[in-house]
N, C-alpha and C positions, 0 to 999 in steps of 0.2 A: 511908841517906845520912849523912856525920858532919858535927858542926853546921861544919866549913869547907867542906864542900859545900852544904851549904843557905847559907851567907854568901853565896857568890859566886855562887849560885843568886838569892837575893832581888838582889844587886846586880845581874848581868845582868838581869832583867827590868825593874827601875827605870833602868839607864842607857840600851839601848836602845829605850825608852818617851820616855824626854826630847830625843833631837833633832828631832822634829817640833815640837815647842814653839817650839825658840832657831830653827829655820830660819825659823819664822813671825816670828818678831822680828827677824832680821837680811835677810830680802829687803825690808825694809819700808825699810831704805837702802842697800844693796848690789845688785848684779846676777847672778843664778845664777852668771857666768862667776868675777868679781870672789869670791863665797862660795865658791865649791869650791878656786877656791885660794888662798886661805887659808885656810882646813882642812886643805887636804891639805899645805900647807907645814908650817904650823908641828907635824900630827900627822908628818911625814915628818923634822922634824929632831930629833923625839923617838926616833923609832920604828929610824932606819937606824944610827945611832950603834950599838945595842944590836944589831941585826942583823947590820953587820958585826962588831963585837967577838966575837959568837957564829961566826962563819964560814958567815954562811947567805944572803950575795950571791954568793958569786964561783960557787957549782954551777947558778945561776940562767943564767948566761952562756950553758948551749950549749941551754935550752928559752926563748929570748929569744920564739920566735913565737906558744906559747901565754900565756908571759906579758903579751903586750901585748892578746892577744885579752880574755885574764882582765882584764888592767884595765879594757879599754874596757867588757866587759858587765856586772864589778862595781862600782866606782869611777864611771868619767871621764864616762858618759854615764845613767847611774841618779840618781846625784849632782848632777847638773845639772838631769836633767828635774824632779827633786821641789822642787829649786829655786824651779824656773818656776811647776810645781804651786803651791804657797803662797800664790803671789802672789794666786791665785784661789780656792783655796777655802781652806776653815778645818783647823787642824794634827789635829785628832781624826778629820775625815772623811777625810784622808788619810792618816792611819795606817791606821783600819779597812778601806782599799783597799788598802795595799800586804801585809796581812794574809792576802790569798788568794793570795801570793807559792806556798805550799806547794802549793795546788792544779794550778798550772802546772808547779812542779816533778813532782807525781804524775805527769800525762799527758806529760811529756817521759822519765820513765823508762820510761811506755810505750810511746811510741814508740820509743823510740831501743834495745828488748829490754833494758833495764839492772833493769824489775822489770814486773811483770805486775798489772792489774787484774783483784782478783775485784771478786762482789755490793757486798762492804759497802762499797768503793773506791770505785765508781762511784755508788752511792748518796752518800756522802760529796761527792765532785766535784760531781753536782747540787746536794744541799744549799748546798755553798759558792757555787755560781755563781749559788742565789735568793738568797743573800745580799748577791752584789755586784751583781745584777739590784736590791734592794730599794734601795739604798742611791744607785744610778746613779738610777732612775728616778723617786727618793721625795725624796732630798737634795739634786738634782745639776738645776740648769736647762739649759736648750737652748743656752744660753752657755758651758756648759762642758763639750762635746764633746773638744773639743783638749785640755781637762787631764784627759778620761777617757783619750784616746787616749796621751795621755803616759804616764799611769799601767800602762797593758800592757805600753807597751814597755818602763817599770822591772821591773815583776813579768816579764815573761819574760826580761829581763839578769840580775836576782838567782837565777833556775830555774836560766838553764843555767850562771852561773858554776862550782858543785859539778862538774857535767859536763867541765868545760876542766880541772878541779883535776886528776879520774877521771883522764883520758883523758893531757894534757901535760903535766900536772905531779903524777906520781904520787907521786914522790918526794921532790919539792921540800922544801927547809923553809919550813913554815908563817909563822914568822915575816918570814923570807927577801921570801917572796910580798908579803903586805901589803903591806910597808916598800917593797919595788919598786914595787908597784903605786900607791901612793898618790906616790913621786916622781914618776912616770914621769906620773902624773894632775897631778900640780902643776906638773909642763916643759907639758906641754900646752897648760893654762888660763894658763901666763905673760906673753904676748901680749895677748890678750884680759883677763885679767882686773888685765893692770897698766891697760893703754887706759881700762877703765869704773870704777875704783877712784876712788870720790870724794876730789874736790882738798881740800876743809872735813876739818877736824877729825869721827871717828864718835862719836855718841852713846854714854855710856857702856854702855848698856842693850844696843848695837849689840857692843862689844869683848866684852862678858861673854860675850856667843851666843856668838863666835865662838871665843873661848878653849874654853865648855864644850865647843862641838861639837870640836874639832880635838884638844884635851887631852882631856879627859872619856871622849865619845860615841866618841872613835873610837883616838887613840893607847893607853889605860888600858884601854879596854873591850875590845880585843882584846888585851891582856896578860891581861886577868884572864878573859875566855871561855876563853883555854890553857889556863889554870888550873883552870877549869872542866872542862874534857876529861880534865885530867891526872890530876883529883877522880873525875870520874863519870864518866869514859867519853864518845865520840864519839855515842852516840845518845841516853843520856838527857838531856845538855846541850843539844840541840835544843829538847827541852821550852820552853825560856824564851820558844821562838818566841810562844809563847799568850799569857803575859804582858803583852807589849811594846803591844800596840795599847789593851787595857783603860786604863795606865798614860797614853799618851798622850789618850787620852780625859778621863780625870780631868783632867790637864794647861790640856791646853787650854781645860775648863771652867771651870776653878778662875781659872787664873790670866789665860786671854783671853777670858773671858765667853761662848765659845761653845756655842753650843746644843746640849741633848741632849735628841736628839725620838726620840719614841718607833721611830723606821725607821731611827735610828742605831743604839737598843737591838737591833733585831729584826736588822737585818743583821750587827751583832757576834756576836750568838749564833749563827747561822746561819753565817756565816763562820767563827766558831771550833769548833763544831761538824762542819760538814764535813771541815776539816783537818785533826781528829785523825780523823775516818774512812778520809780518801782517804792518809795519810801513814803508817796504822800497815800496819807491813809484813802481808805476806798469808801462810797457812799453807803450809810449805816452800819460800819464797823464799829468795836466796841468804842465806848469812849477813854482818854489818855490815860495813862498810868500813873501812879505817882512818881515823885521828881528821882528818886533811887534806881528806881524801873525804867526809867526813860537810859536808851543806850549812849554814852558817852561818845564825843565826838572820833570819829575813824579812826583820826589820825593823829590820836592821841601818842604817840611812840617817847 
């Protein structure tokens, strides 16, 4: 790899490790609805300027139905729910849950015939699922049912998002995509999230979140994952998926004092461990997909 591919290598793993942090700092005075758009505003009047100047809305026009499908399960409602998440538990144990995002995607390409389980796959999917087994059962009280059950429904919107990409928008431009998907997610939450948006001035600590998530974490971070593709290719840029939860973790210890118990260590490993079992492709599987069709990293939030 040449060292600007290892740049935008170290950098995606540290950018998306960091918004589990600011989400944790900004639902502490905003409202999931209130956070998501604003994020997706102001990353969407970054983002669409540049897309259409490229000419990469207007071919978006006649696959308008998978697009909308692509935002609701990447974007408008993933985005929302980790929101919620936050509120309840701490930004590091919710990174290392949305972490097994790759394992759902494995057994959706099984299902759906798009890639086949051997031995070492299925082995891997177990592994990952004693990890999110350790981590529910060891870190997570009887109170926080609702923000496990949230957390599925994130992890199986980010699986099949790649699958919508596959299948309706094979062609699309990538950039194209986002910048739609994240307006279309900020028309959305307009209603609601103007209604809950506090009437007081926000804490400074509050604005910074939301600038890094919106600029940072998500307008920047997907110019420069392109770049990543463009560098190394649609599969080995995946990689950075591993990273991002480690990073968050640190994060959140460091800077929100939270705990790092020894069933947070064991289900990380366990969880990262399974995923590159159940996600590295199997002998004579099809070959890669194009760079659109490759699934973005997990833990993209």
């Amino acid at each position: 790899m040449s060292k600007r591919g290892w740049l935008l290598f170290a950098a995606m793993g540290l950018i998306w490790g960091v918004p589990y942090l600011f989400i944790k700092v900004a639902v502490g005075t905003l409202t999931p609805a209130s956070l998501v758009l604003a994020r997706t505003a102001l990353a969407a009047a970054l983002l669409l300027p540049i897309a259409g100047a490229r000419g990469e809305l207007r071919p978006l026009l006649r696959h308008w139905r998978p697009l909308l499908a692509f935002t609701a399960v990447e974007l408008a409602v993933p985005w929302f729910l980790l929101s919620d998440v936050e509120r309840r538990l701490s930004s590091s144990l919710t990174g290392l849950l949305v972490a097994a995002v790759p394992l759902v995607g494995a057994v959706l390409g099984w299902f759906t015939g798009a890639d086949r389980l051997d031995r070492r796959r299925v082995l891997g999917l177990g592994i990952g699922l004693a990890g999110v087994a350790a981590l529910a059962g060891l870190d997570l009280g009887a109170g926080n049912a609702w923000a496990l059950a949230e957390l599925c429904i994130v992890a199986v919107g980010y699986a099949l998002g790649p699958f919508i990409l596959v299948r309706g928008l094979p062609d699309a431009p990538r950039l194209g995509v986002i910048s739609a998907a994240l307006g279309l997610t900020a028309l959305a939450y307009l209603p609601a999230g103007l209604v809950q948006f506090p009437r007081h001035a926000l804490p400074a600590r509050v604005v910074v979140a939301v600038a890094v998530l919106a600029l940072l974490c998500t307008a920047i971070a997907f110019l420069l994952f392109y770049a990543l593709i463009d560098e190394v290719g649609p599969v080995r840029s995946t990689v950075v998926t591993y990273l991002n939860p480690a990073v968050a973790v640190v994060l959140g210890v460091v800077f929100l004092r939270e705990a790092l118990t020894w069933s947070i260590a064991l289900g990380f490993a366990l969880i990262l461990g399974g995923s590159v079992l159940a996600t590295r492709r199997s002998r004579g599987a099809a070959p890669a997909r194009p760079a659109l069709a490759e699934p973005l990293p997990a833990a993209r939030t």
